[in-house]
C-alpha positions in Angstrom: 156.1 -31.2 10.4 154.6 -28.4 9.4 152.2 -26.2 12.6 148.8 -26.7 11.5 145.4 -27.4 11.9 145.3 -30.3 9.7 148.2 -31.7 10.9 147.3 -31.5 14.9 144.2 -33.3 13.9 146.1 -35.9 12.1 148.1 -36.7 15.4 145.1 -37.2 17.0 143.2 -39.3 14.8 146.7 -41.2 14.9 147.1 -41.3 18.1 143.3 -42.5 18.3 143.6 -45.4 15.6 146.9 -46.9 17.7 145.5 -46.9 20.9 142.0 -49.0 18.8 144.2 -51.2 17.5 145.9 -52.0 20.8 142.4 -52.5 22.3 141.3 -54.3 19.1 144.7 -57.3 19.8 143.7 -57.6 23.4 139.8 -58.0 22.8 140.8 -60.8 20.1 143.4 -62.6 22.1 140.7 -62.8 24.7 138.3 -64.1 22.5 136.1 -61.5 23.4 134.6 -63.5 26.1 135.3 -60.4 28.5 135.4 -62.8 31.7 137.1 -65.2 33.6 138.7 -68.0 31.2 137.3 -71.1 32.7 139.5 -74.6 32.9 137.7 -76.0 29.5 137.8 -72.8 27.7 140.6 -74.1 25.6 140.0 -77.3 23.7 144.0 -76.2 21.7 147.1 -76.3 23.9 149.3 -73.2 23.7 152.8 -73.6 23.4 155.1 -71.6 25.3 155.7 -68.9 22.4 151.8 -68.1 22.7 152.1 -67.9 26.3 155.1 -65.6 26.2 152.8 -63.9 23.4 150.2 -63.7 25.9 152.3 -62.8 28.8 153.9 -59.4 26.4 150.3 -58.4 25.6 150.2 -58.4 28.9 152.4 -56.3 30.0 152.8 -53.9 27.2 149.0 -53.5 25.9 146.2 -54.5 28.6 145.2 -51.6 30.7 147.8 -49.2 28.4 145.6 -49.1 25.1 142.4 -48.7 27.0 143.8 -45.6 29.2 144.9 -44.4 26.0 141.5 -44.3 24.5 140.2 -42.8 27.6 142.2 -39.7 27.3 141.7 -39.5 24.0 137.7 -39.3 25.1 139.1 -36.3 27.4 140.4 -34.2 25.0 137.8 -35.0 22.8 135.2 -33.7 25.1 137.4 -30.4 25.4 137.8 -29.9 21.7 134.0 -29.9 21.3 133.6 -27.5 25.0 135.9 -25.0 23.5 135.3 -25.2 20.0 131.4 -24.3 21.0 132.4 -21.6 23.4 134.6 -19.9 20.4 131.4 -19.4 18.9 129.7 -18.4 21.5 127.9 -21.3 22.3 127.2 -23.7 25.3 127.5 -26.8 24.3 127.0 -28.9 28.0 123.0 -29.6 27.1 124.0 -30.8 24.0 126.9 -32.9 25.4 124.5 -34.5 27.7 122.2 -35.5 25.0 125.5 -36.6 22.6 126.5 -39.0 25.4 122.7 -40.6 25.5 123.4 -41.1 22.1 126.6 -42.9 23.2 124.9 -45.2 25.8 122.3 -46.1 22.9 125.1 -47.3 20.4 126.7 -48.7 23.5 124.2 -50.9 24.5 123.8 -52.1 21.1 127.5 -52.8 21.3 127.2 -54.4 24.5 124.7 -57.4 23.3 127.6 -58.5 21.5 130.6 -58.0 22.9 130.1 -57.8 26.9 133.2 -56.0 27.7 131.8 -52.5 25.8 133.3 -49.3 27.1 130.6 -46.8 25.3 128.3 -47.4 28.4 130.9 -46.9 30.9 132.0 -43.7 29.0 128.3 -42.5 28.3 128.0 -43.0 32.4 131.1 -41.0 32.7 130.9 -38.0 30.8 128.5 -35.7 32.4 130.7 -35.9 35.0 133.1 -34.2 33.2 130.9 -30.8 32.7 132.1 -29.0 35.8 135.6 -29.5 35.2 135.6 -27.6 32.4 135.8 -24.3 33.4 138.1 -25.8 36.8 141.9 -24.6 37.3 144.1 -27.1 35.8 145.7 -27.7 39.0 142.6 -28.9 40.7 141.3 -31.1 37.9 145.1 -33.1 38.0 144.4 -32.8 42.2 141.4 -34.7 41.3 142.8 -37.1 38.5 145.6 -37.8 41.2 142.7 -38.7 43.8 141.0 -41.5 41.1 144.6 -43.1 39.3 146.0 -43.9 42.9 142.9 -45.9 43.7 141.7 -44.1 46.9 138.3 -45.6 45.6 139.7 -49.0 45.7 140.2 -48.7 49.2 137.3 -47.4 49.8 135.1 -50.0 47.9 137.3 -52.3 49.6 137.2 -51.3 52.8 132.9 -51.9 51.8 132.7 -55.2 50.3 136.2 -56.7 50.4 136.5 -59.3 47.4 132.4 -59.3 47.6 130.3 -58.7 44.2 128.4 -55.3 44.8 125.4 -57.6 42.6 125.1 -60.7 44.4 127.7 -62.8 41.8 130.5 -65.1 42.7 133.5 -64.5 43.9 135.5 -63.1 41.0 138.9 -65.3 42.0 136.5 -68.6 41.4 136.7 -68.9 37.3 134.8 -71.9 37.3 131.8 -71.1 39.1 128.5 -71.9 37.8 127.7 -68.5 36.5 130.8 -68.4 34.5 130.9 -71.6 33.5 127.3 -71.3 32.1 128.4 -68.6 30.5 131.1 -69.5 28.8 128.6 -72.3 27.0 126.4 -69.8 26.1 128.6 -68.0 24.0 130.6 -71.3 22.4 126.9 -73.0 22.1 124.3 -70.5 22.6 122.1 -68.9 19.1 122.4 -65.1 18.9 119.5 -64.5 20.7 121.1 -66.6 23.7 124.0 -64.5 23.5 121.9 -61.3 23.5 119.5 -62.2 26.7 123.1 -63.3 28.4 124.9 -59.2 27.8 121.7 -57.3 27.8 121.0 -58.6 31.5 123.5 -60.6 33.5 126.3 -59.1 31.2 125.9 -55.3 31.6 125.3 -56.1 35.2 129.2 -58.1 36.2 130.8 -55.2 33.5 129.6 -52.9 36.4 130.9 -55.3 39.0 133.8 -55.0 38.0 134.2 -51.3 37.3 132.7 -50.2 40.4 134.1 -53.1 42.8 137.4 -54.6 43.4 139.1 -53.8 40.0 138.0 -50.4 40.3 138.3 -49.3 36.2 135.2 -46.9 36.7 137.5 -44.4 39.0 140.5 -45.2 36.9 138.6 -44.2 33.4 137.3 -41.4 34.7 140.9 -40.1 36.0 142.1 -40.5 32.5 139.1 -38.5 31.4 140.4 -35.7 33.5 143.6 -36.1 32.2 142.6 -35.6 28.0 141.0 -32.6 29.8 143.6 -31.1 31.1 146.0 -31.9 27.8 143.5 -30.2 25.6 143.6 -27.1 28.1 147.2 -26.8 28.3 147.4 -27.1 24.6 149.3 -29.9 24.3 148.2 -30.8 20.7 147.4 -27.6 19.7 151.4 -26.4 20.3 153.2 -29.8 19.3 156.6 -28.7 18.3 156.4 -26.2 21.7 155.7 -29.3 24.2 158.3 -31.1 22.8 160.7 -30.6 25.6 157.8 -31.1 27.9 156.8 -34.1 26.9 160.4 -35.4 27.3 160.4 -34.5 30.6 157.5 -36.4 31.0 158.7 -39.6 29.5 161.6 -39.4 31.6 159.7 -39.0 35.1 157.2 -42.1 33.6 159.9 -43.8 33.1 161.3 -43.4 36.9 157.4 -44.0 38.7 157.1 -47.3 36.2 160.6 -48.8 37.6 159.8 -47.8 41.1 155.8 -49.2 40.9 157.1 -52.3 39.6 160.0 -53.3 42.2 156.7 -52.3 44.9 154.0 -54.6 43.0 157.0 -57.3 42.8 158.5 -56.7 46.4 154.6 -56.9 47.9 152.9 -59.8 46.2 156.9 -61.2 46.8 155.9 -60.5 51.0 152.0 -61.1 50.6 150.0 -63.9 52.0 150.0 -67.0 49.5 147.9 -67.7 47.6 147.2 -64.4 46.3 143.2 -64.2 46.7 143.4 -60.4 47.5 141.6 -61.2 51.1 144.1 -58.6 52.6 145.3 -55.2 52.6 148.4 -56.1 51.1 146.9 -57.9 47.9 144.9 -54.1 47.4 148.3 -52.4 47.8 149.8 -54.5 45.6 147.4 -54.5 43.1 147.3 -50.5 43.4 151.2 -50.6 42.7 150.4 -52.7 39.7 147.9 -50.1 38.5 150.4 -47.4 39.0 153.1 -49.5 36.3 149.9 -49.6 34.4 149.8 -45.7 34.2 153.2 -45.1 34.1 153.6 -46.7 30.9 150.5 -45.5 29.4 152.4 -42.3 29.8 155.3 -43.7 28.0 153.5 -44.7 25.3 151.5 -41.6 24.9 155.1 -39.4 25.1 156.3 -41.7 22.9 153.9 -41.5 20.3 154.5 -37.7 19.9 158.2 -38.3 19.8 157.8 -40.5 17.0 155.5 -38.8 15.1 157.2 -35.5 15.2 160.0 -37.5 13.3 159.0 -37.6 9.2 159.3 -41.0 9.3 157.3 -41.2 12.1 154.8 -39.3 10.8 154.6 -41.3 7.7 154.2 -44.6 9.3 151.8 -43.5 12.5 149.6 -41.8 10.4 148.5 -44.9 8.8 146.0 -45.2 11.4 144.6 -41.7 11.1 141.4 -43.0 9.2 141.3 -45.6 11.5 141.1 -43.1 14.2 138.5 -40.9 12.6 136.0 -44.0 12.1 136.7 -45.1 15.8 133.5 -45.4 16.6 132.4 -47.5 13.8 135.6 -49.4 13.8 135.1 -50.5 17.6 132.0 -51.6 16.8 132.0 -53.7 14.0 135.4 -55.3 15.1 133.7 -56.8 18.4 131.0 -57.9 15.7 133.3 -59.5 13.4 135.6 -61.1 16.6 132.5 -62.6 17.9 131.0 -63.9 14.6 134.3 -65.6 14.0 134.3 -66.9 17.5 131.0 -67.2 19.4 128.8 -70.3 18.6 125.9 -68.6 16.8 129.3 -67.5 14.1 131.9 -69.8 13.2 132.2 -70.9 16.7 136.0 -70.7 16.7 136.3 -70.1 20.6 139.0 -72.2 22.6 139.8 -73.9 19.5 142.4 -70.8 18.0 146.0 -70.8 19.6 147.0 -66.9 20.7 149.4 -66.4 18.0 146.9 -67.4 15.2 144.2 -65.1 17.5 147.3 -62.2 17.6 147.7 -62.6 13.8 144.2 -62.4 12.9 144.2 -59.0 15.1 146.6 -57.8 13.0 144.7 -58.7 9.4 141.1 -57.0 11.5 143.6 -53.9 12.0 145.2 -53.5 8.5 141.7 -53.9 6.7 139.5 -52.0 8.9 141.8 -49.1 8.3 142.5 -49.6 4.7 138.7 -49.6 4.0 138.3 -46.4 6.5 140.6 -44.7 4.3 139.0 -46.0 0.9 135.5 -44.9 2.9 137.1 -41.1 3.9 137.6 -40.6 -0.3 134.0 -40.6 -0.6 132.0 -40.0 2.6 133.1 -37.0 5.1 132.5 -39.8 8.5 132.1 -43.2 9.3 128.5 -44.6 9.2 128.4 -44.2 12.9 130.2 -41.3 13.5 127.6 -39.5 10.9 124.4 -41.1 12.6 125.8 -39.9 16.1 126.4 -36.2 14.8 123.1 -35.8 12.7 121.0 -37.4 15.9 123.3 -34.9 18.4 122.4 -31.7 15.9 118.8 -32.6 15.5 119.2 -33.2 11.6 120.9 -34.9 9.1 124.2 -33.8 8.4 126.0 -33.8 4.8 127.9 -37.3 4.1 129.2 -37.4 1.0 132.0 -35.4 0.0 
């Protein structure tokens, strides 16, 4: 693969596109309820291949594919910090005003689809700003600090298993609130659905970033970490990192085997049932998040280990217009999923098994990235990805090629 400029951004809008289409099969085969299932969610029974389906989405793609995509916000945010201070130019006020944007399109995206990340990100990023200009080894000091969980204890050591808002325990799935919810989005109009994620929604997304689950600390630890890839040049010298990033898959590889026998060896020793109302549920739970991480780093080595392969290349960069129309692509697949599913659509929830949910992932996947790449022939960004830019620049920018 030839050293340039077009090709490193190729990787990344490659790498981009996977890691949405791993988020894209776990939001689907969750029905995009973002909550706990409740008893009568399911009006189908799943056989066992959907629930060994269910059980290797599990373990390969929930928690990776969204770590992936926070990295990817990382380096993004360096790409755009350097690329403005190689002109001469300070981009931070302008960053600030870009992530606004964000939280606007984010909050649109959240009266869908309550899980939405764009809010959490937008809430994120101008945290990033004074790690910028930091020496790599603190800003992996602090990445270290938020992807152990020393927050978790911390929040823990605050509320325990308590909601930080008021809410339910989150180990009772069939609590009223829940429960309520759940009819809302099988029976509920739009407009119900709307009142439900404007309100009550945004307000349990932050419950559970901020409480027990702690995926506010842990997004912003892979934020650190995009960072600190984009400063040591990791895509800018591909072929050079090579051996670097095989040393990396290696050690991953190691932490992932040794997190795993520690998550299985202390819920194994924990107090049954597991209702994490004890130190040793919060451990375990950490050593879980720590597998989590582990192979997120697998996957990301792997990735550039593949692609640097011209087959690999070939194949992976199928999702390279899928990657550069992320933002619209996120969007519009949570609006789809839900019209298909939610009751104000075709009202297909609990009544899809996971592999006919898994398969129509798939179909989302392959056509949302065959009309991105249709869409790139003509227009130079998504519809999206052109509104944020022209609104962040204070005019409109050129759209058709």
């Amino acid at each position: 693969m030839k050293n340039t400029s077009s090709n490193r951004i190729v990787i990344i809008d490659a790498f981009r596109g996977f890691a949405l289409a791993g988020v894209a099969l776990v939001h689907m085969t969750e029905q995009f309820i973002a909550s706990a299932p409740t008893d009568n969610l399911m009006e189908i029974t799943n056989n066992l291949g959907d629930k060994i389906l269910s059980g290797t989405i599990g373990f390969l793609i929930i928690g990776k594919f969204f770590a992936l995509f926070s990295i990817l916000f990382g380096l993004s945010f360096f790409i755009q910090m350097d690329s403005a201070a190689k002109r001469g130019e300070n981009f931070a006020g302008r960053f600030l005003w870009r992530v606004f944007l964000l939280f606007v399109i984010g909050y649109f995206h959240q009266i869908f689809y309550k899980g939405d990340i764009l809010t959490i990100y937008a809430l994120l990023a101008p945290f990033l700003i004074p790690f910028y200009k930091m020496n790599n080894k603190w800003i992996l000091l602090v990445a270290g600090v938020f992807l152990i969980s020393i927050p978790r204890f911390i929040s823990y050591s605050i509320l325990g298993t308590e909601s930080a808002f008021g809410f339910p325990s989150f180990m009772d799935f069939n609590n009223e609130l829940n429960t309520s919810y759940i009819t809302t989005l099988k029976e509920g109009s739009i407009t119900n659905v709307f009142a439900k994620n404007a309100g009550q929604g945004m307000l349990q997304k932050m419950d559970f970033q901020i409480g027990f689950f702690a995926r506010f600390y842990l997004t912003f630890g892979y934020f650190l970490i995009g960072l600190w890839l984009g400063k040591i040049g990791l895509f800018q010298n591909i072929k050079e990192n090579v051996p670097r990033v095989k040393k990396w898959i290696l050690i991953a590889l190691a932490v992932f085997l040794v997190a795993l026998v520690i998550t299985g060896g202390v819920f194994a020793t924990a107090p049954q049932p597991v209702d994490f109302s004890s130190w040793i549920h919060v451990l375990g739970i950490n050593a879980y998040d720590w597998s989590n991480i582990a192979l997120t780093a697998i996957i990301l080595c792997g990735f550039i280990l593949i692609y640097m392969k011209k087959w690999g290349e070939k194949r992976l960069s199928f999702f390279a217009p899928y990657g550069r129309m992320a933002l619209t692509n996120y969007v519009l697949q949570s609006i789809v999923g839900t019209f298909i599913l939610f009751g104000w659509g075709l009202g297909y929830l609990g009544k899809v098994r996971t592999l006919y949910l898994f398969i129509m992932a798939i179909v989302l996947i392959t056509v949302q990235t065959i009309l991105s790449k249709v869409w790139l022939t003509y227009f130079r960004y998504g519809p999206l990805e052109w509104l944020w830019r022209s609104a962040t620049l204070g005019k409109l920018q050129p759209f058709k090629k």
